[in-house]
C-alpha positions as CSV (number, residue, x, y, z in Angstrom):
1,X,33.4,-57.9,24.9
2,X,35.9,-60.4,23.5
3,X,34.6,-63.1,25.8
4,X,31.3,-62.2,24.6
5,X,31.7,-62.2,20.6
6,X,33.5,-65.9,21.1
7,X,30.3,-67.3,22.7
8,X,28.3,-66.3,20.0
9,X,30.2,-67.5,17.8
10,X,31.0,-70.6,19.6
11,X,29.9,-73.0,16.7
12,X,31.5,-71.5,13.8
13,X,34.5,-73.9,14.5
14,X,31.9,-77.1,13.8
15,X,31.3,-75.2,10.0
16,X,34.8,-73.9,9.0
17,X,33.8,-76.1,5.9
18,X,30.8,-74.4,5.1
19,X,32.5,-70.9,5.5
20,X,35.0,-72.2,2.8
21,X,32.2,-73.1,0.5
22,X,31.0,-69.8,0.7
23,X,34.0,-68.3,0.5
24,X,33.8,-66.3,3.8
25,X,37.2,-66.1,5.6
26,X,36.1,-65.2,9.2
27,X,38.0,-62.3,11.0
28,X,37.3,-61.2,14.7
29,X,36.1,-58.0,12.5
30,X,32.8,-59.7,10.9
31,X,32.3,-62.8,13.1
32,X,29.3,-60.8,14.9
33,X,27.8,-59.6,11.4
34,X,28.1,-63.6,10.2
35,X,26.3,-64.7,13.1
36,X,23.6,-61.9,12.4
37,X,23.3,-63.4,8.9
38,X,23.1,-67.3,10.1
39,X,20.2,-66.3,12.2
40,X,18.4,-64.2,9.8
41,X,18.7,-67.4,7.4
42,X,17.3,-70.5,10.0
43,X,14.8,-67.6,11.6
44,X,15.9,-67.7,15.3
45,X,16.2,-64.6,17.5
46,X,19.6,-63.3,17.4
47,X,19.9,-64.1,21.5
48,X,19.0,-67.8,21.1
49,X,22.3,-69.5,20.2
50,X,21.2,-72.7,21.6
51,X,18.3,-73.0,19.3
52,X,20.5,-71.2,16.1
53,X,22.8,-73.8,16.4
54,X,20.7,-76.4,16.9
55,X,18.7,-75.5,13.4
56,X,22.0,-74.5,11.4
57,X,22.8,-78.2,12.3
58,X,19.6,-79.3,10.6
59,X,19.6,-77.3,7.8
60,X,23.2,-78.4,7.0
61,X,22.2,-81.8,7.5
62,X,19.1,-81.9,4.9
63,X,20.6,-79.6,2.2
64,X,24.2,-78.0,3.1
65,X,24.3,-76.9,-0.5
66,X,21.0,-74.8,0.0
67,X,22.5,-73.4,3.1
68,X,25.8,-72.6,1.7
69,X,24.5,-70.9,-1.1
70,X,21.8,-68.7,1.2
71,X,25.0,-68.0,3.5
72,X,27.2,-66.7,0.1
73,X,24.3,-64.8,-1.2
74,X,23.7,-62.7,2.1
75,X,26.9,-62.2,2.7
76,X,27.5,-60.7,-0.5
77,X,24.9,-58.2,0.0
78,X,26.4,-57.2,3.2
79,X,29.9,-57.2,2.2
């Protein structure tokens, strides 16, 4: 299971920064509900990590702002 929650969240270390933005410390406790939450925001089946990290990439790229706030906001409500 361990192995298996650090794949998915594989690319969380390329956007420690945008965690900090939104002011979401990341435990081994919520990394799987983040992850839920970064692929309910970009739209890509929870299985797909490839493709979710390929279009969190993009999104950060055209507005990180936009994301960051979208990423606060959601978390909130699951928090």
């Amino acid at each position: 299971m361990a192995a298996e929650v650090a794949c998915v969240t594989c690319y969380f270390r390329h956007i420690k920064h945008v965690f900090e933005k939104a002011e979401i410390e990341i435990t081994n406790a919520n990394k799987q509900e983040v992850d839920r939450i970064i692929h309910g925001i970009v739209g890509v089946k929870y299985s797909n990590r490839p493709d979710t990290w390929r279009e969190v990439k993009k999104r950060i790229a055209e507005n990180e702002e936009d994301f960051v706030s979208k990423l606060r906001e959601e978390w909130k409500k699951h928090a």
